[in-house]
DRENVO-206928 format. One record per residue: residue in one letter; y, x, z of N, C-alpha, C in turn. Coordinates in pm, whole numbers, plus 50000, padded with zeros to 5 digits. Each point is the difference from the previous one (the first is absolute). Example, Ala and Ser with C-alpha at 12.3 -4.5 7.8 and 13.67 -1.06 7.14 Angstrom:
BEGIN
{lumdo A; {49431; 51319; 50780}; {50119; 49911; 50000}; {50120; 50090; 50000}};
{lumdo S; {50105; 49965; 49928}; {50119; 50082; 50006}; {50109; 49923; 50073}};
END
This chain:
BEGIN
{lumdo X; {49677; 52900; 50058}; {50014; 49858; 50027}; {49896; 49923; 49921}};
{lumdo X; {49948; 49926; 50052}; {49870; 49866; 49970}; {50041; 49854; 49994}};
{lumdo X; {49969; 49970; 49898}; {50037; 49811; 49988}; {49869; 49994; 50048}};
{lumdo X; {50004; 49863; 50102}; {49847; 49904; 49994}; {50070; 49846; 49949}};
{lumdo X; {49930; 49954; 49945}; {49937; 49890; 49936}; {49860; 49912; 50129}};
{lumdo X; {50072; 49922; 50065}; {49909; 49961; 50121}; {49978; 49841; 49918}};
{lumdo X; {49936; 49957; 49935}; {49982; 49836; 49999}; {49825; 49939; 49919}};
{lumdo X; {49953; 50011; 50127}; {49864; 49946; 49984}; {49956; 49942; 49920}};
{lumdo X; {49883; 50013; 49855}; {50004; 49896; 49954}; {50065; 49992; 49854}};
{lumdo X; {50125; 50051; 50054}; {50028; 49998; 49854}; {49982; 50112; 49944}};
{lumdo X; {49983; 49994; 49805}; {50031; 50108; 49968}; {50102; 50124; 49960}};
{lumdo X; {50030; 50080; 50071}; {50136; 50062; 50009}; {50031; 50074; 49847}};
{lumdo X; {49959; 49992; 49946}; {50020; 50077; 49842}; {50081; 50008; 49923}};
{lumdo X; {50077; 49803; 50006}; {50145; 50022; 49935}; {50119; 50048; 50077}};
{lumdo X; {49977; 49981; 50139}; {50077; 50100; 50031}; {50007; 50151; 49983}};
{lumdo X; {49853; 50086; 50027}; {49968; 50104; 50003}; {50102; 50025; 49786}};
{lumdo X; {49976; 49932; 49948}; {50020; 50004; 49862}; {50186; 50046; 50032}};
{lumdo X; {50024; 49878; 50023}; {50173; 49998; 49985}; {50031; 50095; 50066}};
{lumdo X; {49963; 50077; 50139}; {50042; 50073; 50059}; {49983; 50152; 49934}};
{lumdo X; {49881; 50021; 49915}; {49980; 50098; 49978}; {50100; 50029; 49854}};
{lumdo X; {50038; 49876; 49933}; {50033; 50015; 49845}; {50203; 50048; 50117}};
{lumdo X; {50052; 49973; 50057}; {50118; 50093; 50026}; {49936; 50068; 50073}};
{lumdo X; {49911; 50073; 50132}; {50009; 50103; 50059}; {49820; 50071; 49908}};
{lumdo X; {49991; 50073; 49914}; {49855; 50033; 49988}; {49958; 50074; 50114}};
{lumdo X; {50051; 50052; 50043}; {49957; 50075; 50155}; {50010; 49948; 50145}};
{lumdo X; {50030; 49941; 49987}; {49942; 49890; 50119}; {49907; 50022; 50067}};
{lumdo X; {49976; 49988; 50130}; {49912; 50031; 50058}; {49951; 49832; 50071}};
{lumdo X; {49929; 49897; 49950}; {49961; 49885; 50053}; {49851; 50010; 50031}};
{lumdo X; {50016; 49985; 50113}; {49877; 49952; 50120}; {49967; 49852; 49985}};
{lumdo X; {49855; 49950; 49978}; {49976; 49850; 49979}; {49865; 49905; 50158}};
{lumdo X; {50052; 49954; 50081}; {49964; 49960; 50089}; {49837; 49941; 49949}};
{lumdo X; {49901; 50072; 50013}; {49968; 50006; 50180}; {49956; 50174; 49937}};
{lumdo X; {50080; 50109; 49919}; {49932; 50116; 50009}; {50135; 50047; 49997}};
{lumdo X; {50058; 49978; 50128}; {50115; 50064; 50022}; {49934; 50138; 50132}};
{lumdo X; {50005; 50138; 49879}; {49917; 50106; 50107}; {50166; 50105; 50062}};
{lumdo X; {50085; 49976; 49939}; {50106; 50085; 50061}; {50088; 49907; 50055}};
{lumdo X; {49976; 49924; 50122}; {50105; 49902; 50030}; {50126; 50079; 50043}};
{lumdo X; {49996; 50121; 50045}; {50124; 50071; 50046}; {50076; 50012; 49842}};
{lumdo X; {49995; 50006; 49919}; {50075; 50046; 49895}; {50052; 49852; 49919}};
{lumdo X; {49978; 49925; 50082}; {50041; 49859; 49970}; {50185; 49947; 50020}};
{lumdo X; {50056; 50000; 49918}; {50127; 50001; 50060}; {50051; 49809; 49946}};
{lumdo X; {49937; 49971; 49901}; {50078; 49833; 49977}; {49876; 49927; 50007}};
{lumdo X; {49977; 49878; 50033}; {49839; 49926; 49980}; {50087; 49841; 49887}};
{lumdo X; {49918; 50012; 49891}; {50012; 49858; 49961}; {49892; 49877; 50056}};
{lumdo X; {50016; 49954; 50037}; {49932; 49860; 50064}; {49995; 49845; 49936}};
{lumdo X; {49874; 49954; 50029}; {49964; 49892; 49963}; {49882; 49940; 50087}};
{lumdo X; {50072; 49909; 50115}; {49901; 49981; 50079}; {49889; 50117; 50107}};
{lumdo X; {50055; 50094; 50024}; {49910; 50133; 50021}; {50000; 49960; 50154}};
{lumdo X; {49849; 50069; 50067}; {49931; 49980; 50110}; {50132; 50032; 50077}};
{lumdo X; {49995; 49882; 50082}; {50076; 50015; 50114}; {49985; 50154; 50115}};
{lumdo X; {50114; 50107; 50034}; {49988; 50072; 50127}; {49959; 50089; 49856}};
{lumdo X; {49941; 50030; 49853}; {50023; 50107; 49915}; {50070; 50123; 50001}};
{lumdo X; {50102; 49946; 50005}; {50116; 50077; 49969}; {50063; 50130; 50094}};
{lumdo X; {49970; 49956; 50163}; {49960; 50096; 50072}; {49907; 50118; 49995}};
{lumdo X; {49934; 49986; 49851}; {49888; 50133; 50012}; {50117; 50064; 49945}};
{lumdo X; {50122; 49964; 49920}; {50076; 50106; 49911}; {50126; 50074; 50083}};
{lumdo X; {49935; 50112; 50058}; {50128; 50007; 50131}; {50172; 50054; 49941}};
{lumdo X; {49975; 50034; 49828}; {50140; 50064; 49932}; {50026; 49837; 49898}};
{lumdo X; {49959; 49886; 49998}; {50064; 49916; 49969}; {50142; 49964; 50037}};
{lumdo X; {50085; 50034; 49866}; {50133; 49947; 50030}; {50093; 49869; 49927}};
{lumdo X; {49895; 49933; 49919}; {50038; 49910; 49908}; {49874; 49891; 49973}};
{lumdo X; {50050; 49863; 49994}; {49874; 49891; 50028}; {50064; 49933; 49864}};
{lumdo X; {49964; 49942; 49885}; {50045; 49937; 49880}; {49880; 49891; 49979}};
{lumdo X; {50039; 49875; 50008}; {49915; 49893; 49953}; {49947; 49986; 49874}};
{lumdo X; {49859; 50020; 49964}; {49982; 49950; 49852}; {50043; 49848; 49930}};
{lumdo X; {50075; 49947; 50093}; {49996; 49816; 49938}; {50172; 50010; 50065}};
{lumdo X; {50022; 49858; 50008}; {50174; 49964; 50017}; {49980; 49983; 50166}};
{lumdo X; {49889; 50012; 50081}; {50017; 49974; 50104}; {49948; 50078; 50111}};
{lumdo X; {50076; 50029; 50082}; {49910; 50115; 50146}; {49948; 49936; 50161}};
{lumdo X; {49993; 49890; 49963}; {49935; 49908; 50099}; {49864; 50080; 50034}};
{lumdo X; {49920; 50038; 49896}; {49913; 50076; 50068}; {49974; 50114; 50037}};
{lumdo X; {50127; 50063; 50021}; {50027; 50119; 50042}; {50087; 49996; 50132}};
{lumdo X; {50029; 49923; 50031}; {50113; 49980; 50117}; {49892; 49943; 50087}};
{lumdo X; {49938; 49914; 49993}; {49877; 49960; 50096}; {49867; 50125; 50055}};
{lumdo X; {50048; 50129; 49914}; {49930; 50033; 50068}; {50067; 50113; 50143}};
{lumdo X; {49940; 49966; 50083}; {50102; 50064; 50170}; {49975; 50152; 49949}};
{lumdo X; {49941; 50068; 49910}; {50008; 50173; 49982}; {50102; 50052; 49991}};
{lumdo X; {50042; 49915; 49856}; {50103; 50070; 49918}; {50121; 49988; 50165}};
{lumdo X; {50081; 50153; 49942}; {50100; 50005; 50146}; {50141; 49893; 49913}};
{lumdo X; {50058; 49995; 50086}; {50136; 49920; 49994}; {50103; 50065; 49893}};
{lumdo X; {49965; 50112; 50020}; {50113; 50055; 49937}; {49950; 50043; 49836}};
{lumdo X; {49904; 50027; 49970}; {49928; 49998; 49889}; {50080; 49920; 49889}};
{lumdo X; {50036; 50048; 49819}; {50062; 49941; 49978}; {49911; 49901; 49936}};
{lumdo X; {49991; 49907; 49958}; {49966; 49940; 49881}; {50055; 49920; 49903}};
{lumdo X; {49942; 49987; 49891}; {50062; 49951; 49880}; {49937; 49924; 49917}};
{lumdo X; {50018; 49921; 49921}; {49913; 49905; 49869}; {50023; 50071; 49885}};
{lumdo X; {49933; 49880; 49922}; {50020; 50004; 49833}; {50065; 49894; 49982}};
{lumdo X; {50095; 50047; 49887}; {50077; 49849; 49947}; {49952; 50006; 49877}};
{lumdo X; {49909; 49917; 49924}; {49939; 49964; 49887}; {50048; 49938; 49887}};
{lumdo X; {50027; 49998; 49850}; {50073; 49880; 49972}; {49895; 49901; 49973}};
{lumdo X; {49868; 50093; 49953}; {49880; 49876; 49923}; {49953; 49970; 50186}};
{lumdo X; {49983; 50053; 50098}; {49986; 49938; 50093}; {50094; 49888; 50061}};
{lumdo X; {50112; 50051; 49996}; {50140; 49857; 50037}; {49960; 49874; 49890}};
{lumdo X; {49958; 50021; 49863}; {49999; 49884; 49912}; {49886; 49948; 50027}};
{lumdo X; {49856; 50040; 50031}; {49884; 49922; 50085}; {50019; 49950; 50074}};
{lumdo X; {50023; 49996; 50115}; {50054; 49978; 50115}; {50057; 49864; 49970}};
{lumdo X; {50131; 50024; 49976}; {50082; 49914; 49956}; {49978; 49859; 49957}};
{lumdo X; {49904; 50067; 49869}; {49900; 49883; 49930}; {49887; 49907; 50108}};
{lumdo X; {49945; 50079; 50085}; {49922; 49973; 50060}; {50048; 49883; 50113}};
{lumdo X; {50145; 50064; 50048}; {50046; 49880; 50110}; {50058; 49870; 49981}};
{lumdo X; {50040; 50026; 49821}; {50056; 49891; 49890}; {49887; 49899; 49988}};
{lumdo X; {49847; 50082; 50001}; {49934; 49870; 49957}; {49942; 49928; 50133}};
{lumdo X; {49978; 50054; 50092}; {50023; 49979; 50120}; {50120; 49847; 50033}};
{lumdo X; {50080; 50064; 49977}; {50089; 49893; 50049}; {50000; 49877; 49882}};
{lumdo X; {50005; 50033; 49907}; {49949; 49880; 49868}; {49916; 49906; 50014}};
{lumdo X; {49894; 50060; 50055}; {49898; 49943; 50040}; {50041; 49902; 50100}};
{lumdo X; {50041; 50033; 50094}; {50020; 49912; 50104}; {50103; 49947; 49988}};
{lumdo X; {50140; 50023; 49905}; {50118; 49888; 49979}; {49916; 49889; 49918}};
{lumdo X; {49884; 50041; 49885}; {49958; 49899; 49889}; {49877; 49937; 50127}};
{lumdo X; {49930; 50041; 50070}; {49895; 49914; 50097}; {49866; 50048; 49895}};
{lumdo X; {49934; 50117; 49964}; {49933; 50039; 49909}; {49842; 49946; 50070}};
{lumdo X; {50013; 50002; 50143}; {49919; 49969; 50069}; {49951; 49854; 50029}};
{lumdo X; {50143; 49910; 50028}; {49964; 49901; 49979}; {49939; 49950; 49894}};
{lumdo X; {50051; 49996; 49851}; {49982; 49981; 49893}; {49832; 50028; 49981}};
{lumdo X; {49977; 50123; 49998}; {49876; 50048; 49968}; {49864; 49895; 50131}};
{lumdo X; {50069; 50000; 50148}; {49890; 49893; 50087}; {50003; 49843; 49871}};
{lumdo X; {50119; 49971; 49967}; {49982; 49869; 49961}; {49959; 49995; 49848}};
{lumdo X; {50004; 50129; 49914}; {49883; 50034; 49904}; {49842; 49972; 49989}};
{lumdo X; {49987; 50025; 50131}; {49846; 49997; 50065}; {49955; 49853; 50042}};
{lumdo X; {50143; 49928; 50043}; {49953; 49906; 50018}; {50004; 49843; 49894}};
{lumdo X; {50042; 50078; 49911}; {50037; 49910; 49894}; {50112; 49890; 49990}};
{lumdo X; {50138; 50089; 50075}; {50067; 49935; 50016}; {50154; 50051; 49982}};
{lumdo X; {50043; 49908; 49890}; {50182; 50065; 49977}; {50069; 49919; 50066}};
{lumdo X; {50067; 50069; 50056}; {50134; 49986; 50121}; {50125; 50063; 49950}};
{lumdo X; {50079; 50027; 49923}; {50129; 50059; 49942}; {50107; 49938; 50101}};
{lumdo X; {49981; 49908; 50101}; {50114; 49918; 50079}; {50136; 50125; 50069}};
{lumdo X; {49914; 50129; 50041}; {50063; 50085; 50052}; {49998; 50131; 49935}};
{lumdo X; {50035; 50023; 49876}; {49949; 50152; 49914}; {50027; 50097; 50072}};
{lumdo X; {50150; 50010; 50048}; {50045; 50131; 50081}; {50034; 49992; 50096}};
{lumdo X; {49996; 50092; 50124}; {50057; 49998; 50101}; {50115; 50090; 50042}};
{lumdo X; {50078; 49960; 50107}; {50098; 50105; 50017}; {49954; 50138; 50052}};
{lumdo X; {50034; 50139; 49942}; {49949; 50102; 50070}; {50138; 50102; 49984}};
{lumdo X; {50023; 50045; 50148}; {50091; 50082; 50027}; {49912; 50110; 50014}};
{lumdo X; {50027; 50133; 49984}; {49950; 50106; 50030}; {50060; 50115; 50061}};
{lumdo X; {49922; 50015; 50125}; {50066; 50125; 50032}; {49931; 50141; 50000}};
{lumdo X; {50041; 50092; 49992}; {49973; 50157; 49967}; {50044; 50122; 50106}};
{lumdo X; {49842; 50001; 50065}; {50004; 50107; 50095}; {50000; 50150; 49915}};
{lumdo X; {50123; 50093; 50028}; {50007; 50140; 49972}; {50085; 49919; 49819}};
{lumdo X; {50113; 50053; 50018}; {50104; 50011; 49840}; {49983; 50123; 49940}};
{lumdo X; {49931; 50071; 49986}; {50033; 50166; 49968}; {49937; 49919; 49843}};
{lumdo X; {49971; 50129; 49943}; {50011; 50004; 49869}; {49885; 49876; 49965}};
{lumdo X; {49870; 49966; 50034}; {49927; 49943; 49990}; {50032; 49846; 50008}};
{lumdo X; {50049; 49967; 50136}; {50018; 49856; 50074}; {50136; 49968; 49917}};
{lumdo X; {50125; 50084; 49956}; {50110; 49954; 49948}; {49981; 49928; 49846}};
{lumdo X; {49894; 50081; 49959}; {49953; 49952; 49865}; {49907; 49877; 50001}};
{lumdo X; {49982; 49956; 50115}; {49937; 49890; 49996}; {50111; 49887; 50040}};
{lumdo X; {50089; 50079; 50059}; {50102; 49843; 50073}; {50066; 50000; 49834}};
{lumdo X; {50009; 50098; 49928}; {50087; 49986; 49833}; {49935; 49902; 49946}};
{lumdo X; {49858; 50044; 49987}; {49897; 49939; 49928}; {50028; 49795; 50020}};
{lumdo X; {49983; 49976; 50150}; {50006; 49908; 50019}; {50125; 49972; 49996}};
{lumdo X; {50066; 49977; 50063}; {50168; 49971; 49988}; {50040; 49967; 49855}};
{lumdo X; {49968; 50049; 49885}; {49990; 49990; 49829}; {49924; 49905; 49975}};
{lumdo X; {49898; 49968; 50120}; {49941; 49853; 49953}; {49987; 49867; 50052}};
{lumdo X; {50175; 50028; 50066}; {50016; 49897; 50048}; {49996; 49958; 50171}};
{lumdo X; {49896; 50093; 50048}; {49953; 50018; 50128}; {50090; 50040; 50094}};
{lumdo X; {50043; 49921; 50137}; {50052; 50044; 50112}; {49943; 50133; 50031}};
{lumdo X; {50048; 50120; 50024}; {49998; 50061; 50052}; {50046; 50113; 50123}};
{lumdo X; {49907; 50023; 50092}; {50100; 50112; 50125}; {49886; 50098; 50023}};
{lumdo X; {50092; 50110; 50038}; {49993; 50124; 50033}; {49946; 50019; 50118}};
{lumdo X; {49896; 50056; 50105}; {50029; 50081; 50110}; {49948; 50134; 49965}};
{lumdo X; {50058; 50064; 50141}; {49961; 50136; 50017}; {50017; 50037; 50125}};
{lumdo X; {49969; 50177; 50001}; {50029; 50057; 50128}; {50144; 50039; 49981}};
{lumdo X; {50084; 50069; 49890}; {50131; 50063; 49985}; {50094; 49891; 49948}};
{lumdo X; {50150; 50035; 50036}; {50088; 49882; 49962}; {50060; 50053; 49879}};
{lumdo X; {50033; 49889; 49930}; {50000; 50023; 49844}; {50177; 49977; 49960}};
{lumdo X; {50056; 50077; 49993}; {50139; 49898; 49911}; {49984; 49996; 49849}};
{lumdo X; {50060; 49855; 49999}; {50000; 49999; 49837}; {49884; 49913; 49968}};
{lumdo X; {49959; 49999; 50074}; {49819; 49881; 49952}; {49983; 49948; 49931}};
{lumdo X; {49973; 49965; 49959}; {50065; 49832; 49817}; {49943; 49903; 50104}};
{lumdo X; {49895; 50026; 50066}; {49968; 49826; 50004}; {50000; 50029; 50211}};
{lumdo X; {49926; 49905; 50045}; {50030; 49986; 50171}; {49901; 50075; 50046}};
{lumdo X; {50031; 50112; 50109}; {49909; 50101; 50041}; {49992; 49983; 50170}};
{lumdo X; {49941; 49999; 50010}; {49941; 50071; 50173}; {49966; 50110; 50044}};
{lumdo X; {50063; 50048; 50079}; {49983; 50103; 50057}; {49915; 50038; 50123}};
{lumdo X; {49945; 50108; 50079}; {49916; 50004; 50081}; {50088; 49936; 50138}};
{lumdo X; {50155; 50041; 49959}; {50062; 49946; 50162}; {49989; 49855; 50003}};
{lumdo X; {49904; 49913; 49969}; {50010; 49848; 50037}; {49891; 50072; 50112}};
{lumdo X; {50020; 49885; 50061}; {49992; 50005; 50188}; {49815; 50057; 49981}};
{lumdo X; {49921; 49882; 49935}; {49857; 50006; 50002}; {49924; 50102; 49916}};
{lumdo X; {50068; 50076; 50000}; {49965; 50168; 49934}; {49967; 50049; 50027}};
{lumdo X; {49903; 50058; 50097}; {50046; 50159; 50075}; {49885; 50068; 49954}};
{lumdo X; {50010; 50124; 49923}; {49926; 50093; 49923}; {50043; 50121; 50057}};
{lumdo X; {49883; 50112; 49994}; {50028; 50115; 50053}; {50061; 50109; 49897}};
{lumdo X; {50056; 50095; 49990}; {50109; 50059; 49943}; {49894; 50019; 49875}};
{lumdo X; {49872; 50042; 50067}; {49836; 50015; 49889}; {50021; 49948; 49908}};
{lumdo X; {49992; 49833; 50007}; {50000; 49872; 49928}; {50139; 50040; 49878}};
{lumdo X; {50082; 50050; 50046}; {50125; 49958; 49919}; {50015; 50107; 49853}};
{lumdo X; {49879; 50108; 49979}; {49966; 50101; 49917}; {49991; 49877; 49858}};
END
C-alpha cells in the first residue's frame, strides 16, 4: 500500500514529517512523481488537478489536507461512492475563527468607512456601529466555533447546513428549506 500526497505547490514535508514520525515505513508517493500509481491506496489532497485521481485505479480513500472538500467533490472523476474525509485542526479551527471575527469586526465597527473618511480628513463618529447578524454556512467543528466565538460577543447568530441538528444552541437551517436542492455529492 502507497500514500500520495497530491497538492501542487505546496510543500508536502510537514506532512511527509508527521506521517513518517508514527508510521516510519510508510510508503508516501509526492505528486507529480507519483511512478507506482497502482500501489496507491489513500490520496491526501489539496487542490489537485482535476480527473487525477483516475490514474489511481486501487484508490480507496480521498482525505482533505484543509477543513474543506469542495475541491474534491467538484471534481466529476472521483466516483460517488469513494469515501472521503477532512482534517479537524485545533490551531486551524482557532485561525479561521480569528479570521471570520475580524472580518465581521470590521464590518460591525465600519473599518472601511472610517479609514475612506481618514483619507478624507474627516471624523464622523455619528454612526460607530452597525447591526450585524451572522450567519454560518457548515456547523461542524470549524463553523460551530465561530457561531461560539460570536454569540460570546454579543452577536446574533444562526446556523445552516446540509444535516439536521438536535440540540443546536442557537437557530439552524437545514437543507429541507424549499430553496435547497443539492446533490447527495454536495451533502459530503
Amino acid at each position: 500500500m502507497s500514500l500520495a500526497i497530491i497538492s501542487p505547490g505546496r510543500d508536502p514535508k510537514v506532512w511527509i514529517d508527521a506521517l513518517t514520525f508514527h508510521q516510519p515505513d510508510i510508503d508516501i508517493q509526492v505528486y507529480p512523481n507519483i511512478d507506482r500509481p497502482q500501489d496507491v491506496e489513500m490520496a491526501l489532497l489539496w487542490q489537485h488537478p482535476p480527473g487525477y485521481l483516475s490514474t489511481l485505479p486501487n484508490l480507496k480513500l480521498i482525505s482533505s489536507l484543509g477543513a474543506g472538500v469542495d475541491h474534491i467533490l467538484r471534481d466529476s472523476a472521483v466516483p460517488e461512492s469513494m469515501p472521503i474525509v477532512r482534517i479537524v485542526d485545533e490551531k486551524l479551527t482557532w485561525s479561521m475563527t480569528n479570521y471570520v471575527i475580524m472580518g465581521v469586526l470590521n464590518f460591525h465597527r465600519q473599518i472601511t468607512r472610517y479609514q475612506a473618511d481618514q483619507k478624507r480628513k474627516v471624523w464622523d463618529m455619528s454612526n460607530p456601529e452597525i447591526q450585524v447578524n451572522v450567519g454560518v454556512m457548515g456547523v461542524g467543528a470549524l463553523g460551530g466555533d465561530v457561531l461560539d466565538k460570536l454569540n460570546y460577543m454579543g452577536f446574533p447568530v444562526f446556523g445552516y447546513g446540509f444535516t439536521e441538528k438536535k440540540d443546536f444552541p442557537y437557530p439552524y437551517f437545514s437543507k429541507k428549506m424549499s430553496f435547497l436542492n443539492f446533490s447527495r455529492r454536495s451533502m459530503c
